[in-house]
Structure formats: structure tokens, C-alpha cells
Steps between C-alpha positions, in 0.01 A plus 500: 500500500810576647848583331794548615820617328817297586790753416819418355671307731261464772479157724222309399416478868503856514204533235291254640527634871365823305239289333355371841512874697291619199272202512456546859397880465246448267337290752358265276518171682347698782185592267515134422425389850282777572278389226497127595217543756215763516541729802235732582526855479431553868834292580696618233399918647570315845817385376597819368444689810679240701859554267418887527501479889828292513654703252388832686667363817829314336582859411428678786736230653745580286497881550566484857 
């Protein structure tokens, strides 16, 4: 469960736009989805290699 402290004169907006960057981080309505269908493990290891690559060359591009 997630808590977040709203200090002493903080905009209510301010907390919740807190709220929802933690909620995002912990990535939990992405393990939601995930875990909606079965994947195989062969596509989920082909999946993984597939973000690796285009990670491995976004940052190359982004060196030069």
C-alpha cells in the first residue's frame, strides 16, 4: 500500500501528482496486464532481447 505524506501546507494537487509518479514506478498496473494472458517463456526471453537491442542502440545514438 502506498502512503504519502501531505506536508503542512502542501496543494492537494501536489500530493496526489506524487501519489500517481509513485504508483507508476512500482509498475503495478503493468504486472496487472502482464498477468492477464499467459505468454510463453520463449516470447517473453524474445521480448527481452528485443528491448535490450533497442536500448543498446538508443544509447549509442545518443552518445554520438
Amino acid at each position: 500500500m502506498l502512503r504519502i505524506e501531505i506536508k503542512d501546507g502542501e496543494n492537494i494537487e501536489r500530493a496526489l501528482k506524487r501519489y500517481k509518479r509513485k504508483y507508476r514506478q512500482t509498475k503495478v498496473l503493468q504486472q496487472i496486464k502482464d498477468k492477464k494472458e499467459y505468454k510463453k517463456p520463449s516470447i517473453q526471453n524474445r521480448e527481452k532481447l528485443q528491448k535490450a537491442k533497442y536500448r543498446e542502440a538508443y544509447l549509442r545514438e545518443q552518445e554520438s
